[in-house]
Residue frames relative to the residue before (quaternion, step in Angstrom):
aa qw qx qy qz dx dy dz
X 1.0000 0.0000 0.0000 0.0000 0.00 0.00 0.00
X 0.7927 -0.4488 0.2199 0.3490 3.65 -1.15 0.85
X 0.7470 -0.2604 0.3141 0.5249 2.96 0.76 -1.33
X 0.3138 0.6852 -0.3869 0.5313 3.42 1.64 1.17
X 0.0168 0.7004 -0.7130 0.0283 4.07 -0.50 1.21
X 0.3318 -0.6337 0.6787 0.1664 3.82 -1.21 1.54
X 0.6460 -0.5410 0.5135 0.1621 3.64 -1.70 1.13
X 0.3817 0.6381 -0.6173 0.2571 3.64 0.19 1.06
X 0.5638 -0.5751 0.5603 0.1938 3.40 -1.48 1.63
X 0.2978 -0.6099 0.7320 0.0591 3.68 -1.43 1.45
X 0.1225 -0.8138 0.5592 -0.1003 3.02 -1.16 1.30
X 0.7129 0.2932 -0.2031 0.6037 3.05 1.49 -0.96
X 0.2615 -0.7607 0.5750 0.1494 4.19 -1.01 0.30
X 0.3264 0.5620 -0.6524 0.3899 3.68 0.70 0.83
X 0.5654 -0.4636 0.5472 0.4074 4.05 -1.15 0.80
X 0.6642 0.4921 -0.4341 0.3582 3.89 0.44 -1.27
X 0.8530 0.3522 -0.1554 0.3524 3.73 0.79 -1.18
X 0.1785 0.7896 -0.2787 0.5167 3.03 1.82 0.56
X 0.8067 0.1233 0.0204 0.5776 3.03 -0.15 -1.87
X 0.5082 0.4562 -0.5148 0.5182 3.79 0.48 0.38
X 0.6797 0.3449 -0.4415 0.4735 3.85 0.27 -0.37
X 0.5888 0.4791 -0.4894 0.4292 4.14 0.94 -0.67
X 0.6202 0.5623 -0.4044 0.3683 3.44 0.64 -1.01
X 0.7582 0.4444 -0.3433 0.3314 3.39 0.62 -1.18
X 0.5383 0.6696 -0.3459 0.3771 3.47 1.52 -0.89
X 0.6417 0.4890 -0.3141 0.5004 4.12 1.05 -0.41
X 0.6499 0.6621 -0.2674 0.2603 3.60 1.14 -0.38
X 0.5583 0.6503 -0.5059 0.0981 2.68 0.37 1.53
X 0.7787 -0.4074 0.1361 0.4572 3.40 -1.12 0.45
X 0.7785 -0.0405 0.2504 0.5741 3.73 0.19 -0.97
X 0.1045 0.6916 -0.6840 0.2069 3.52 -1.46 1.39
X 0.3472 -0.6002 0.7056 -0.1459 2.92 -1.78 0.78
X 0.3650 0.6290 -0.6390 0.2505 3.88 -0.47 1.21
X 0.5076 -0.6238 0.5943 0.0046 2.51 -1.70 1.03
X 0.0167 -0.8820 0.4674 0.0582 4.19 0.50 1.04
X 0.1504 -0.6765 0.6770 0.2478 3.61 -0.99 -0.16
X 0.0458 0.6601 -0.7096 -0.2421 4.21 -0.28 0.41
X 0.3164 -0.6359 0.6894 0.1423 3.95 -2.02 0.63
X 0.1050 -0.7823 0.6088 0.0795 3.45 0.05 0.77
X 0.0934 0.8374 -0.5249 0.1209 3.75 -0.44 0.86
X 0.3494 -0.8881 0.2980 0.0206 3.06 -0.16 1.67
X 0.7737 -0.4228 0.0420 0.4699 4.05 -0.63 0.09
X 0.6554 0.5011 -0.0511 0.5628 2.73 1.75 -1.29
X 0.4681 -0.7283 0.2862 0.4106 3.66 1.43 -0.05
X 0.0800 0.7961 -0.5432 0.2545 3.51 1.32 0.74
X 0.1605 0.7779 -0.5993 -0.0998 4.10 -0.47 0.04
X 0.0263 0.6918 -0.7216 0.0041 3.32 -1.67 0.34
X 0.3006 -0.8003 0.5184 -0.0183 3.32 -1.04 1.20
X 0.2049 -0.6730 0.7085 0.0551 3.88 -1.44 1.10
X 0.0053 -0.7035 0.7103 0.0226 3.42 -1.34 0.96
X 0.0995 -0.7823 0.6009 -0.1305 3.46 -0.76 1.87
X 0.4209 -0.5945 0.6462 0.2277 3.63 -1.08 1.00
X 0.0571 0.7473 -0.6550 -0.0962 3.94 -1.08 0.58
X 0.1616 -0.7591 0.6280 -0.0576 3.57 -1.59 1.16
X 0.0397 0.6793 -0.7101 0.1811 3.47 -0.14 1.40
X 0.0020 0.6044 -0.7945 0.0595 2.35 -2.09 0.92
X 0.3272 -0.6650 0.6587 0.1298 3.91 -1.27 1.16
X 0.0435 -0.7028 0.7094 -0.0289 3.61 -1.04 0.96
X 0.6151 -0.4347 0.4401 0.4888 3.85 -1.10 -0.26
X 0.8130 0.3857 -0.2589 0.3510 3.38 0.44 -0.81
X 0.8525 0.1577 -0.0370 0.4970 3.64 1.19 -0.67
X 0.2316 -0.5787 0.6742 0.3962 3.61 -0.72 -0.90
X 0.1169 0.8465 -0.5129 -0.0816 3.42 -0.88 0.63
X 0.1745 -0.8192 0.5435 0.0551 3.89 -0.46 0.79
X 0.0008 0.6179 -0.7821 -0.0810 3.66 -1.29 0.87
X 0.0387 0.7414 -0.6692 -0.0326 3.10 -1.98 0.84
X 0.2746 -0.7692 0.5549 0.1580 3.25 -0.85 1.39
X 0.0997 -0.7614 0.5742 0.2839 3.86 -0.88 0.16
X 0.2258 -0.8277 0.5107 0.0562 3.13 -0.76 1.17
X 0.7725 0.0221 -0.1971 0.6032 4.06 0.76 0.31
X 0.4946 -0.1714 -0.8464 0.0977 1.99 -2.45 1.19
X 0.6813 -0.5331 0.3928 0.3121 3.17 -1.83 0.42
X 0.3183 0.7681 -0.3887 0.3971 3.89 1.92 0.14
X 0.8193 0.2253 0.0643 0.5234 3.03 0.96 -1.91
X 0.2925 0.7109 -0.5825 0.2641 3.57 1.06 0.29
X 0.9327 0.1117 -0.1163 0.3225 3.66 -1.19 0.32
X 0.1042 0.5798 -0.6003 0.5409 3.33 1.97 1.31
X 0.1196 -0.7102 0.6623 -0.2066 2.50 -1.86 1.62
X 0.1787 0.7662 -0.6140 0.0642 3.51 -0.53 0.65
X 0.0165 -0.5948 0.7976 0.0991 3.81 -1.70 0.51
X 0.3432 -0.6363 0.6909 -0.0033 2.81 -1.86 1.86
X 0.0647 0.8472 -0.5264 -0.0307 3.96 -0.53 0.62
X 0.1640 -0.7819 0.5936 0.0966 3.87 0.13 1.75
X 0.0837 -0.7620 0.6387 -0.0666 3.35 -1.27 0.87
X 0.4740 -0.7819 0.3726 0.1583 3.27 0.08 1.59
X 0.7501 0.3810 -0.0447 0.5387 3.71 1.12 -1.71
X 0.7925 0.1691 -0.0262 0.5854 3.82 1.25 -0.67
X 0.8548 -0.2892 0.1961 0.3838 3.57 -1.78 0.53
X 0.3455 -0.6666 0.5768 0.3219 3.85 -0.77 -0.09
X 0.0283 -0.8519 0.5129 0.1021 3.47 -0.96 0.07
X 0.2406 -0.8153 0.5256 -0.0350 3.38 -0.54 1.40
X 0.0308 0.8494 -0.5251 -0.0427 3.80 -0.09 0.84
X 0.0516 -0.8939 0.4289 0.1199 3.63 -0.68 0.06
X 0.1676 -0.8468 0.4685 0.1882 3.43 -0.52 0.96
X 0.2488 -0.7231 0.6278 0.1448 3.96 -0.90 0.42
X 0.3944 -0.6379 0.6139 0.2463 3.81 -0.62 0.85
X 0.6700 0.3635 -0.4211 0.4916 4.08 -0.21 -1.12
X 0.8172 0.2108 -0.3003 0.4444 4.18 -0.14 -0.62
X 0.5184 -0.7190 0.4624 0.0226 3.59 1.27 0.26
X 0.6496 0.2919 -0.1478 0.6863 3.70 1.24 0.58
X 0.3047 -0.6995 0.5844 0.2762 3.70 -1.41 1.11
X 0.2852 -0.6401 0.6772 0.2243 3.55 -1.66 -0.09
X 0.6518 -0.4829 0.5146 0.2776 3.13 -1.54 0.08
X 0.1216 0.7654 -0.5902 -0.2259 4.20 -0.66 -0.14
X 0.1510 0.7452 -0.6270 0.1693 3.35 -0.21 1.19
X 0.6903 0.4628 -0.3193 0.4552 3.56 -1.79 0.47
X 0.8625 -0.2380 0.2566 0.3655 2.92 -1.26 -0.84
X 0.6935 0.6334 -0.2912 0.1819 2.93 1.57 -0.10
X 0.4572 0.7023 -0.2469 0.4867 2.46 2.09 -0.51
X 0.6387 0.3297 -0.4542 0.5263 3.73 0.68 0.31
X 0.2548 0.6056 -0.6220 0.4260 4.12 1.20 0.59
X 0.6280 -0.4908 0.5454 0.2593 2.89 -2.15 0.79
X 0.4745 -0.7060 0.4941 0.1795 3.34 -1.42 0.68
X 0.7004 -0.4116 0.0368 0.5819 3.27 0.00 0.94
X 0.7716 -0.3411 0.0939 0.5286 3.57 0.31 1.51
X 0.6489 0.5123 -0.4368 0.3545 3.65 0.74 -0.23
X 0.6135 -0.6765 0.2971 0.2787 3.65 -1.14 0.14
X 0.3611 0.4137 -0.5147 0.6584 3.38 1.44 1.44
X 0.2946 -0.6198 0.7181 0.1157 2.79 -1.80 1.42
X 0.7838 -0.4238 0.3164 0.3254 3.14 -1.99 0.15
X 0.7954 0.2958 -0.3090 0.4294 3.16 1.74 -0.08
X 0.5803 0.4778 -0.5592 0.3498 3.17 0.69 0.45
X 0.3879 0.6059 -0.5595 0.4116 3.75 1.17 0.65
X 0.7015 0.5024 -0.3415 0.3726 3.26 1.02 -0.87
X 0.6410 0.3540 -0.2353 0.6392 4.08 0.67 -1.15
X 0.4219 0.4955 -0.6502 0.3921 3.94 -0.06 0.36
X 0.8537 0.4271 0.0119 0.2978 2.63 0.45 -1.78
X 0.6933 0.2732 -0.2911 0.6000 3.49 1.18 -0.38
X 0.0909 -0.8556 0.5004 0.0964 3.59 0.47 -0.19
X 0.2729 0.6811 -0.5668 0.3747 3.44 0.86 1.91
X 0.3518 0.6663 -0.6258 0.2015 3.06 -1.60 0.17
X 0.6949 -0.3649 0.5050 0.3591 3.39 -1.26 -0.01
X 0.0558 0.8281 -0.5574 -0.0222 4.06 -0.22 1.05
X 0.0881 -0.6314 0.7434 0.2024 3.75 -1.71 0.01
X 0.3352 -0.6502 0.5759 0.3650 3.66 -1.11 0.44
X 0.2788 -0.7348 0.5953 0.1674 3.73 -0.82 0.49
X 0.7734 0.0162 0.1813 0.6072 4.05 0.07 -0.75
X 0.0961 0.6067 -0.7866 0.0626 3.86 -1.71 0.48
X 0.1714 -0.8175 0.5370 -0.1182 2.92 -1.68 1.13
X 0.5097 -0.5224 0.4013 0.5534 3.63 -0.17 -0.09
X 0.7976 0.2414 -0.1835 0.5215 3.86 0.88 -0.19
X 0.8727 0.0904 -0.0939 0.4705 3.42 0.48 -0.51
X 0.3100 -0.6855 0.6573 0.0434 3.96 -1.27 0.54
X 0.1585 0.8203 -0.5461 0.0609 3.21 -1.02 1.02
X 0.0412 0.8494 -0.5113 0.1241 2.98 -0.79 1.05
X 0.5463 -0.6750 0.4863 0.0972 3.53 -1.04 1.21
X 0.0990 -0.8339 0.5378 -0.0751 3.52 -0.79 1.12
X 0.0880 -0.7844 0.6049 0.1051 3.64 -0.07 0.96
X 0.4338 -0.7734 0.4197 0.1936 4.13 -0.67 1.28
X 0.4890 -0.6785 0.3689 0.4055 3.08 1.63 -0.63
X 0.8329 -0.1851 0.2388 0.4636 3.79 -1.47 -0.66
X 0.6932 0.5494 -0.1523 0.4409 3.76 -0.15 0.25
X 0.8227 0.4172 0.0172 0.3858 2.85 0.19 -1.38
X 0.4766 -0.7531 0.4027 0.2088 3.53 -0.25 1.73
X 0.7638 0.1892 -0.2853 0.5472 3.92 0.62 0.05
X 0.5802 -0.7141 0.3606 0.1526 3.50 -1.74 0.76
X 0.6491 -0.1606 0.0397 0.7425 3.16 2.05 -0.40
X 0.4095 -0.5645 0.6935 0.1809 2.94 -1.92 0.67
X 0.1436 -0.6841 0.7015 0.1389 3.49 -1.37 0.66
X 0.0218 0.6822 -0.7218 0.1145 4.22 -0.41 1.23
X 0.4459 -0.5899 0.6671 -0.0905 2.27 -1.80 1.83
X 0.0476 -0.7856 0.6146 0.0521 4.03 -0.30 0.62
X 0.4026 -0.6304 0.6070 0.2686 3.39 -1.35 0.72
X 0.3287 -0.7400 0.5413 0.2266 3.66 -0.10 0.96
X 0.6623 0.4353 -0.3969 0.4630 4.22 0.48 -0.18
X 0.7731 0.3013 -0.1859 0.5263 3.80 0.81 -0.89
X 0.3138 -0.5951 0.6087 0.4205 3.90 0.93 -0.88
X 0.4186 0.6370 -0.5849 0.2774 3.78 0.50 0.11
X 0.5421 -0.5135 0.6261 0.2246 3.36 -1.46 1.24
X 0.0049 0.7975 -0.5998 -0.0654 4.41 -0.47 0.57
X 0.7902 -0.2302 0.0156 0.5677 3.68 1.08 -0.63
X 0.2276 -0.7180 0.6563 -0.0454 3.49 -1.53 0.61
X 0.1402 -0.7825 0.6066 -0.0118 3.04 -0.98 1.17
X 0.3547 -0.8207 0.4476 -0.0200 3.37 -0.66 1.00
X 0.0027 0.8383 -0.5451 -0.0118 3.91 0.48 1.31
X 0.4670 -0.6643 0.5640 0.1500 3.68 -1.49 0.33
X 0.6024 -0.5967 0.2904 0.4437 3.35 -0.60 0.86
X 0.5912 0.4945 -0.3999 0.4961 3.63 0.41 0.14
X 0.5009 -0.6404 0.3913 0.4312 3.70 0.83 0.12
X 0.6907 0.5382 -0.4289 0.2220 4.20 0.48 0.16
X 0.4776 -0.5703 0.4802 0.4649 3.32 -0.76 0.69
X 0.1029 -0.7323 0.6724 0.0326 3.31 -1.78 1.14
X 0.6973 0.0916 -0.1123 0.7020 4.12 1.39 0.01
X 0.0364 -0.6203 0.7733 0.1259 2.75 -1.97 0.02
X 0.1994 -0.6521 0.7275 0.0755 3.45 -1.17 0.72
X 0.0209 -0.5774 0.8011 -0.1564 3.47 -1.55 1.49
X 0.3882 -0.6089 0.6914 -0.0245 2.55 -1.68 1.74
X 0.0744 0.8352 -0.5441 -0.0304 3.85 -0.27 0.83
X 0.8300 -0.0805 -0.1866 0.5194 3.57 0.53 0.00
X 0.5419 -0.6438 0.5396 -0.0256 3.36 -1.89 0.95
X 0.3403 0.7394 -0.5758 -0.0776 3.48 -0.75 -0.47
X 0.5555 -0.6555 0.4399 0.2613 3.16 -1.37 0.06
X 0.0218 0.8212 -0.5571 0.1220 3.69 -0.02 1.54
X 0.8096 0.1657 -0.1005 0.5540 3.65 -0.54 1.58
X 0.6044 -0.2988 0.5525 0.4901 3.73 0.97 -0.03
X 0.8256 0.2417 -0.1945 0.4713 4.40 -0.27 -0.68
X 0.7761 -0.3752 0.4630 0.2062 3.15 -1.69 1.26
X 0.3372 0.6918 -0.6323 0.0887 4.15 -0.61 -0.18
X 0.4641 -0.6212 0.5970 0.2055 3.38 -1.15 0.79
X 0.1202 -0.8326 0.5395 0.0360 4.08 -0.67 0.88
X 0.7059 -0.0729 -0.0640 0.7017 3.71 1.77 -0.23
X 0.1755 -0.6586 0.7269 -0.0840 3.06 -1.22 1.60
X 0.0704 -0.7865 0.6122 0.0412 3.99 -1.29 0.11
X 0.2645 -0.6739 0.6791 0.1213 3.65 -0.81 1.38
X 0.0008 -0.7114 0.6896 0.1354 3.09 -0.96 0.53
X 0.3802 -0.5743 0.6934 0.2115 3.94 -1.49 0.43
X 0.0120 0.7760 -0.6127 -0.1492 3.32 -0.56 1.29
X 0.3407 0.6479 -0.5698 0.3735 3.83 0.90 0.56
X 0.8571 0.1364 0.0910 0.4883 3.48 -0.11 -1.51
X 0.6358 -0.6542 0.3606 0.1943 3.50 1.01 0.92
X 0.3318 0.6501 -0.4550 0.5102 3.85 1.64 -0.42
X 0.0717 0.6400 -0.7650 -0.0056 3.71 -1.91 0.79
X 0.1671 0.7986 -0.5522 -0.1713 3.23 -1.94 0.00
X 0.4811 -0.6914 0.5083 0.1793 2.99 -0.96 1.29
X 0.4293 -0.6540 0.6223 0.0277 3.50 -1.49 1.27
X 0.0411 0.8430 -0.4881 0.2222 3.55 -0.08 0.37
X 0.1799 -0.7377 0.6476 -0.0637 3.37 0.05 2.33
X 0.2992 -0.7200 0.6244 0.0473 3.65 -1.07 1.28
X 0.7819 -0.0696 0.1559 0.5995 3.40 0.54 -1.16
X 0.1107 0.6797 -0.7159 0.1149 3.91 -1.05 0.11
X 0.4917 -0.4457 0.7440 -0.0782 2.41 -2.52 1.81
X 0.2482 0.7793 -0.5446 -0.1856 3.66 -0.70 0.52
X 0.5934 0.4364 -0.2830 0.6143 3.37 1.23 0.41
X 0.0437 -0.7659 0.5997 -0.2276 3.72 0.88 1.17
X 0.5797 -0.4941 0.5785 0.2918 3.44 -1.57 1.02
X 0.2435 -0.6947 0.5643 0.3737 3.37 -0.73 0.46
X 0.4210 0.5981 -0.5403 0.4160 3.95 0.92 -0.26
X 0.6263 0.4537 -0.4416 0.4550 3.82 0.34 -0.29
X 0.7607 0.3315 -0.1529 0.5367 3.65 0.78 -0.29
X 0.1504 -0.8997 0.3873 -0.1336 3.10 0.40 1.27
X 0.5222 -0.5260 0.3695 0.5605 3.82 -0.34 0.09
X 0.8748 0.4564 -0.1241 0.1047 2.97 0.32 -1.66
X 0.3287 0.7114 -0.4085 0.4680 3.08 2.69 0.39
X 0.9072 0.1126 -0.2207 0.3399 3.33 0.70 -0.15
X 0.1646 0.7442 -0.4309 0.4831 2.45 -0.24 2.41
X 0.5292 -0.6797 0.4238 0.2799 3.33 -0.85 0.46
X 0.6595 0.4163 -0.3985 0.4827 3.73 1.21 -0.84
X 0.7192 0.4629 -0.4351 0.2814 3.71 1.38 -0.82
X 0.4104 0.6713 -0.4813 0.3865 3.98 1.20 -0.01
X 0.8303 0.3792 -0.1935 0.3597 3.23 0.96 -1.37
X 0.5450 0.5732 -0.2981 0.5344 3.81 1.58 -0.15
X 0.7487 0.3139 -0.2025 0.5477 3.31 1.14 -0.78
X 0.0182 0.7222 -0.6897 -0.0482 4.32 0.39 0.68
């Protein structure tokens, strides 16, 4: 799920069994959320994006279309995110005004996300939480542990903070290949939707230029028909059939 971690107690504290309970905590089958990102600049300027999200979990991938549906700037911007445990990710975007998807690969994937202060990858390692781990500190509440993404990938490690009672990811800090912290992501409020743990406002914050944004789950479907989530939503011909 997009950005949804289900409430499952951590028992074991090896980094491997850690990030095998976060992993398990996104698993579900099929969803449906309604987001609101607040983009909220140095000086506290704000401007807001409301996007429709549609995950679905298969054996082979995780896969996510999102339509954005206000301001009218960004209304019918389109993007499918596709995590692939065993093979490359793939990130595709569609633009209504040129009417055709692209590819985000390279460097772009560390590009701002539709202007807000998450790039295209940290949608991607939020959400898969892989890499190469070390545990750093456990507590009666919280587990932390440091992830290095590997080759590629515009930062050198992640430092995630786990909520030892739910397995919820709560904050991450985010260092650049030069070793300085450049974000932090804080999970501030939760609720309980279905019986499971879900995060409802999270906030990136740019600690370079002082810029933040706040994520903001309005509504959510976690147990969506999966017939609503066809194959063929995530796709390039369906971005372009469906403006």
């Amino acid at each position: 799920m997009f950005w949804a971690f289900l409430g499952l107690a951590m028992a074991a504290t090896s980094p491997e069994a850690v990030l095998a309970t976060a992993r398990k905590a996104v698993a579900v089958d099929a969803s449906v959320q309604t987001v609101r990102l607040e983009l909220v600049g140095r000086g506290g300027a704000g401007r807001s994006r409301e996007m429709v999200v549609s995950t679905r979990r298969d054996p082979d991938a995780q896969r996510t279309h999102l339509r954005f549906t206000a301001p009218t700037e960004v209304a019918g911007t389109q993007m499918v995110l596709v995590d692939r445990p065993n093979a490359p990710d793939e990130a595709l975007l569609y633009l209504p005004a040129l009417k055709k998807v692209s590819t985000v690969g390279g460097r772009g994937r560390g590009g701002s996300f539709m202007g807000s202060d998450f790039s295209f990858e940290d949608l991607e390692l939020i959400s898969s939480l892989s890499g190469a781990s070390t545990l750093i500190s456990e507590g009666a509440e919280r587990v932390v542990i440091d992830l290095q993404p590997g080759a590629g990938s515009s930062y050198s490690r992640l430092r995630c903070s786990f909520e030892r009672s739910t397995g919820l990811l709560r904050e991450a800090e985010l260092f650049d290949a030069q070793g300085a912290a450049v974000k932090r992501l804080v999970v501030s409020e939760v609720a309980t939707v279905g019986g499971r743990v879900v995060p409802v406002r999270s906030e990136m914050a740019n600690l370079k230029n002082g810029s933040s944004t706040r994520m903001v789950v309005l509504s959510q479907r976690l147990d969506a028909p999966r017939s609503e989530l066809p194959d063929a939503m995530f796709t390039s011909a369906w971005m372009e059939s469906h403006p």
